[in-house]
BAPA-529495 format. One record per residue (C-alpha): residue in three letters; z, x, y. Coordinates in steps of 0.25 Angstrom, whole numbers, plus 5000, padded with zeros to 4 digits. Each point is the difference from the previous one (the first is absolute). Example, Ala and Ser with C-alpha at 12.3 -4.5 7.8 and 13.67 -1.06 7.14 Angstrom:
2
ala503150494982;ser499850065014;
This chain:
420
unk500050005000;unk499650055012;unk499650154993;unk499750095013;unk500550005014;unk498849955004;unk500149874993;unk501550005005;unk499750025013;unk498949894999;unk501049914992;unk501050015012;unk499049965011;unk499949874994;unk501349985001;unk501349944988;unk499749934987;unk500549984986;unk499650134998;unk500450085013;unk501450015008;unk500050085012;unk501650055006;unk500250095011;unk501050124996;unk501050035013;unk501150105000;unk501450045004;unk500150144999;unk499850034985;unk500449834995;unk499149914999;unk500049905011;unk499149914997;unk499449914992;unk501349964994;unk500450054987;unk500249844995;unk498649965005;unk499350104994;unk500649994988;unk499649835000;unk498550065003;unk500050074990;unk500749924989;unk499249895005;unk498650074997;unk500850054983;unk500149855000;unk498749965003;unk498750084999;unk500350125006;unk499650075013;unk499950125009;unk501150015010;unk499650125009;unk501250045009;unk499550085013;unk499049885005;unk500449895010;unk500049864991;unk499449935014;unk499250085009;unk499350094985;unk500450125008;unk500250134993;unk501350055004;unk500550094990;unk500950074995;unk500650155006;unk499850104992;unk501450055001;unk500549864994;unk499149964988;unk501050054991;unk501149915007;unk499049884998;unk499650024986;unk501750024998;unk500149875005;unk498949934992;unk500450054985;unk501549975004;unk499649865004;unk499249984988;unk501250034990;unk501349975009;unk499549885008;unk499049934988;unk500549944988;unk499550044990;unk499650165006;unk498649995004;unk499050094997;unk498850025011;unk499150135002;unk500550055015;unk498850105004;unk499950095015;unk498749975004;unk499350055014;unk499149875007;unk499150035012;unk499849905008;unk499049945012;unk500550125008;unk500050114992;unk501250045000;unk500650024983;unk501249944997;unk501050004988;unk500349894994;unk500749964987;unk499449904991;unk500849924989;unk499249944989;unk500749864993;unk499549964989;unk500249874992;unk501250024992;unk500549974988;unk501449955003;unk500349895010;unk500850095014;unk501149955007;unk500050065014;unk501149985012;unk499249875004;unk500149954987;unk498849984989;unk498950015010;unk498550004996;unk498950035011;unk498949885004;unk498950065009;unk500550095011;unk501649954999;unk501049984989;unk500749894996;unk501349954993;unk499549954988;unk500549854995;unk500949984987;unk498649964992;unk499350115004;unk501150104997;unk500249934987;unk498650014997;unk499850145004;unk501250044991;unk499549944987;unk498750055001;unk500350145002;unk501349994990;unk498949964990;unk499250115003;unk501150084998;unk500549964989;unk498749954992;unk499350134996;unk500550085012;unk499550134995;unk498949965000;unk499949965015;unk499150085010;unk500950075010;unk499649985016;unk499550125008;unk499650084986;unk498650054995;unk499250024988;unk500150165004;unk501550005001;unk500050014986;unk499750134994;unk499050024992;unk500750094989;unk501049924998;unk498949874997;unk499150074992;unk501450034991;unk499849864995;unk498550014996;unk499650004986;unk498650094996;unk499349874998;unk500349955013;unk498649975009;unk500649935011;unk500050075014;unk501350035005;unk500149895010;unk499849914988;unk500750064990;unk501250005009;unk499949845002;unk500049984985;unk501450064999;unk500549925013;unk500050135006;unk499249945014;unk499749885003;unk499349915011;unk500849945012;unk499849875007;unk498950085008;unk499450074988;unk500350135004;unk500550064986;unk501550075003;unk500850064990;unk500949924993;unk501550024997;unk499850034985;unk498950095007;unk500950075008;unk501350024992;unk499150084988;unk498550055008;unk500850055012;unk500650135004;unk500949965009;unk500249844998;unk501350015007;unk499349995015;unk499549854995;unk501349974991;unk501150075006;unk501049944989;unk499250044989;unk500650124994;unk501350044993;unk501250045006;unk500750104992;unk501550055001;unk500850084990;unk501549985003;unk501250094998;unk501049934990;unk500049854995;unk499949935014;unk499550035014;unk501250065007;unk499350025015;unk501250134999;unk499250155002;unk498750034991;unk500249874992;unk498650014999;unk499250114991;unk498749965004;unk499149895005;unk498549985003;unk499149915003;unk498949994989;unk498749955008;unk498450004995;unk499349944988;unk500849914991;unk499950074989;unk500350155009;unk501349925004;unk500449984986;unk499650134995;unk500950085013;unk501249894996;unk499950054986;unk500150145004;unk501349965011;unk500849944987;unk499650124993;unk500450105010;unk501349945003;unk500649954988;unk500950084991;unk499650074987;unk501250024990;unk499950074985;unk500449994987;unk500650104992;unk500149944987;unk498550054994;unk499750105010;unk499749965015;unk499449875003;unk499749955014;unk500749875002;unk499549945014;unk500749895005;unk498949895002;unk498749994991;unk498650025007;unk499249914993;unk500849895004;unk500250055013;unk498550015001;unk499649854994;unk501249955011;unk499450085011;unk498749944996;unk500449864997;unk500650025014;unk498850035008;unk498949924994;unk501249865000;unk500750025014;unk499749895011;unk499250085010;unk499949875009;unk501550025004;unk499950075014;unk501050135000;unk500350004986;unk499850134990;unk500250044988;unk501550085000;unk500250094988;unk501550065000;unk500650094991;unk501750014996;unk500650084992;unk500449904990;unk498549905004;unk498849995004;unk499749885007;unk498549955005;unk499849895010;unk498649925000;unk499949915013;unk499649854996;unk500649884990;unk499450004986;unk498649945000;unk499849864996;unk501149954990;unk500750144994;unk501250015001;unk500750154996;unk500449944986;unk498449964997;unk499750165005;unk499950044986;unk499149904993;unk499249945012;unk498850065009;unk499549955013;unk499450085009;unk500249995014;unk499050125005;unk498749984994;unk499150095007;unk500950104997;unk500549994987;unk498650004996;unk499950135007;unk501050094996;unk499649954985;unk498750075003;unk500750115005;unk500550124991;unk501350065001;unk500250135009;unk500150124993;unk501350094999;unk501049895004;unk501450044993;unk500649934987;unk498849904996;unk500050004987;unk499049894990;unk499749955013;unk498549945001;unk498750055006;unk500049915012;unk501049955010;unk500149854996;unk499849954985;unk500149865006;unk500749944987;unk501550005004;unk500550094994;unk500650085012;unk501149935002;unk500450014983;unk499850145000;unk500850015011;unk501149944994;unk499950074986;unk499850155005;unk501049975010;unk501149954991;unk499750094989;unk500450125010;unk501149965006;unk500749894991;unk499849895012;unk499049905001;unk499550005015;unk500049885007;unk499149935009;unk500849895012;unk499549945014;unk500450035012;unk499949865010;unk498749954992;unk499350105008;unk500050144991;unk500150054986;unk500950114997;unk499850074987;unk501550094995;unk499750114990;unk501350064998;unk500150164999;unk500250064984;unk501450095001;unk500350145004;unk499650094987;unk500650124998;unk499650115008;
């Protein structure tokens, strides 16, 4: 949408619309004076809400007249739109903020920062309220509207979410490596093509073909930047409970990238920081406390199962010396309940269960033993072997509970202490 200066400046000279907001930027020493942090905030909400725009701040909204921006304070205006977007919007939204010179009539170049709102995927709350924009205003929108609005982006949410294209993204921000890993020998397609057959792309209401979520989490290298929740949060705690005193904390990370890299680093965390007894009794034998297979099936279960429509939410993998415990964001799909976990199977991720079973298993990961070629077998049996290897190890049956109806936590409790 408006792709070149040019066509901005063009856009500008006609004046607002559905898909142009224009705000003058004022200041008071290095604050922002002006426009309010409230109304901008209900601009922008108002545009996630509807059909997106382009909010260009630096331009007065009713002469057209390029003001700009001082150089000396772009980085105090674009401070004030990114904390805006996640402290004043609910939930945090995500907009492209680019520096950009435009030349007007009188030649004179001007900077200007322009903020790209695409239509979102979640309904925003802003200061104003639920506010969606008609033509060049925004307005409050009625009880039916807002109810309206909400069940049909719930549903997209919750009805094949992974496989919903994600605003603002491209065909080219996959990578092509990482595509290609899914193509078979007797594969014809081109890639475009090949990559709509797995619900890797797809069309928006524009037909222009974006990447879709499923796209993103296992054919990007950096899926974070479009799903900033989507990625494991790992933390290895000193002693059985999370005591703030000092160095309670061994080590923590934040496991980013590709699905399947997320479980293969969340692997190698367990494995680096859990303890490795011996036995004495017929020569040495390593006893580690927790069994890897089973850790990888729960860290895969995890990933492919989680909600990724809950805003905010990650996967937290933390690690006790008596437990591991693994929390996946999102209620059980459909009807299971944690006792049917062991004989039933629904799939909450389609697009992506069906593409880590084409994917193999990464090479060198720590502990796996009799584990399969690829990462998903797709017969639910990840959740019995985790049980049985588990058990067998450390003489206690994991468990698996609820927290609020709105995460899964999985408990594998730690084998003891061996002899050293």
């Amino acid at each position: 949408m408006f792709d070149t200066p040019e066509a901005l400046l063009d856009k500008i000279r006609l004046g607002e619309d559905s898909l142009l907001e224009c705000k003058e930027m004022e200041f008071a020493g290095a604050k922002v004076k002006a426009p309010a942090r409230g109304d901008l905030a209900d601009e922008l909400a108002a545009a996630a809400n509807a059909h997106g725009c382009v909010v260009v701040l630096g331009v007065h909204d009713k002469t057209r007249a390029i003001l700009g921006i001082p150089l000396e304070q772009l980085d105090a205006a674009e401070s004030f739109v990114r904390e805006l977007c996640h402290d004043s919007i609910r939930p945090p939204l995500l907009a492209r903020i680019e520096r950009l010179e435009l030349t007007p009539a009188d030649g004179i170049r001007r900077a200007v920062l322009r903020v790209d709102v695409d239509r979102s995927l979640f309904v925003h709350e802003s200061p104003g309220g639920y506010l969606h924009r008609v033509g060049s205003s925004k307005r409050k929108m009625s009880p039916e509207h807002l109810a309206r609005l909400m069940q049909h982006r719930s549903q997209a949410r919750l009805i094949h979410f992974d496989e919903q294209v994600v605003p603002g993204t491209t065909w080219s921000d996959l990578d092509p490596d990482l595509v290609a890993r899914f193509r078979s020998d007797l594969t014809t397609d081109d890639a475009p093509t090949f990559a709509r057959k797995l619900a890797m792309v797809g069309e928006d209401s524009n037909g222009v073909l974006r990447a879709t979520v499923a796209g993103l989490l296992l054919g990007a290298r950096q899926p974070e930047r479009w799903l900033p929740h989507a990625y494991i949060q790992a933390v290895a705690y000193r002693g059985t409970a999370i005591d703030a005193g000092r160095d309670y904390q061994l080590d923590a990370k934040d496991l980013t990238g590709p699905l399947d890299h997320q479980v293969a680093e969340a692997c190698r965390f367990v494995a680096r920081n859990m303890r490795v007894g011996a036995s004495k009794l017929v020569g040495r034998v390593d006893q580690p406390q927790f069994d890897m297979t089973a850790v990888f099936e729960a860290l895969v279960n995890a990933v492919a199962h989680r909600d990724y429509s809950i805003h905010g939410a990650k996967i937290r993998l933390r690690l006790f010396d008596d437990r591991l415990e693994l929390y996946s964001p999102g209620a059980l799909a459909n009807t299971m309940t944690v006792e049917s976990i062991l004989v039933r199977q629904v799939t909450r991720n389609e697009a992506i269960t069906s593409l880590l079973a084409k994917l193999e298993i990464p090479t060198g990961l720590p502990g796996l033993s009799g584990a399969r070629a690829r990462m998903m077998d797709r017969r639910g049996e990840g959740a019995p072997l985790i049980m049985r290897r588990s058990e067998a190890l450390s003489g206690k049956r994991p468990i698996y509970s609820t927290l609020d109806g709105s995460e899964l936590l999985l408990t594998i409790f730690a084998a003891g202490r061996g002899l050293d």
